[in-house]
N, C-alpha and C positions, 0 to 999 in steps of 0.2 A: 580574535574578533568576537564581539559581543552581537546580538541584534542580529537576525537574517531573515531574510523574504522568504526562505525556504521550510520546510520540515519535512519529518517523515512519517509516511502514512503506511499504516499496519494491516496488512487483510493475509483473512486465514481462506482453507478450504478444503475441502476430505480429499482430493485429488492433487498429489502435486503436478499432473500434466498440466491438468486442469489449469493452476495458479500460473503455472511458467507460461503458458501461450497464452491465459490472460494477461500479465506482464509485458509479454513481448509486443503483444497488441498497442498495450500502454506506451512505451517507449516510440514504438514507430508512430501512434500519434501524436506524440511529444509533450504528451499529457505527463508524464515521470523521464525522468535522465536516469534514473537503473532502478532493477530493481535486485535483491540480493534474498534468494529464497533460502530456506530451514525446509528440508523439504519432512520431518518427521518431528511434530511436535504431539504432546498430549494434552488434548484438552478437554478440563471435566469443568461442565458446565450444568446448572439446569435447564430444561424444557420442556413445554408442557406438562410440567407438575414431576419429572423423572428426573434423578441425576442422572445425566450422560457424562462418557467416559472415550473418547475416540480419537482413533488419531487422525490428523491435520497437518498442512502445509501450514508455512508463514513465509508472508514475504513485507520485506522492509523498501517501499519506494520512495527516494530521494525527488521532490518535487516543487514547486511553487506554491505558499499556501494558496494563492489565487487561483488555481487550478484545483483545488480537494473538490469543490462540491462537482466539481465535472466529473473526478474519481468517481466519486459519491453514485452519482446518474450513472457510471456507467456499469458499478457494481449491481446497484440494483436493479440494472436491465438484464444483465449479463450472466450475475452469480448463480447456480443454483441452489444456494439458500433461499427461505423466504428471507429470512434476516440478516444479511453479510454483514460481520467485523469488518466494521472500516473506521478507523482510527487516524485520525491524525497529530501526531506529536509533535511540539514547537521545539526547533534548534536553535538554542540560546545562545550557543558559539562554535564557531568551526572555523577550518583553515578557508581564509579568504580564497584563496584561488579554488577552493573544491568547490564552494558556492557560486564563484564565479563559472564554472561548468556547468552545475547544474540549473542554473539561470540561460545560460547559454543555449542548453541540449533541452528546452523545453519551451513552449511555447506561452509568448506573453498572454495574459489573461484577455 
């Protein structure tokens, strides 16, 4: 299957609790159909003029694109970064019936 309403959006964060009961939140509002965390990533970034070097969560949330910017809102209410990683990447193909899930387990825009 080519073409799909869905993608997956990327958020990091120094705390994997943190990430997972962010997640979990997300799913029960049906904002995301799963999320699938990395709970020890490294990430060297700059800021404020320093390379930073720290470790980090990631989480991959299967979602509607129609839904990101509410991610969006709710990361940056939510996160404590000033700046939350939130990414969303377009799924160019996938097995129909997985999209048809995650269509299902999320809530229309």
């Amino acid at each position: 299957m080519s073409g799909t309403d869905i993608c997956e959006v990327v958020i990091t964060a120094a705390d994997p609790e943190w990430l997972a009961e962010f997640t979990r939140r997300l799913v029960t509002d049906r904002l995301a159909a799963c999320g699938q965390q990395v709970a020890a990533i490294r990430s060297i970034y700059r800021w404020d003029g320093a390379i930073q070097d720290d470790p980090e969560a990631r989480v991959a949330l299967h979602t509607r694109v129609a839904l990101v910017d509410r991610i969006v809102e709710r990361a940056n209410a939510e996160h404590p970064y000033d700046v939350p990683c939130v990414l969303a990447l377009p799924v160019l193909a996938a097995n129909p019936a997985y999209v048809a899930w995650v269509l299902e387990e999320t809530a229309a825009a």
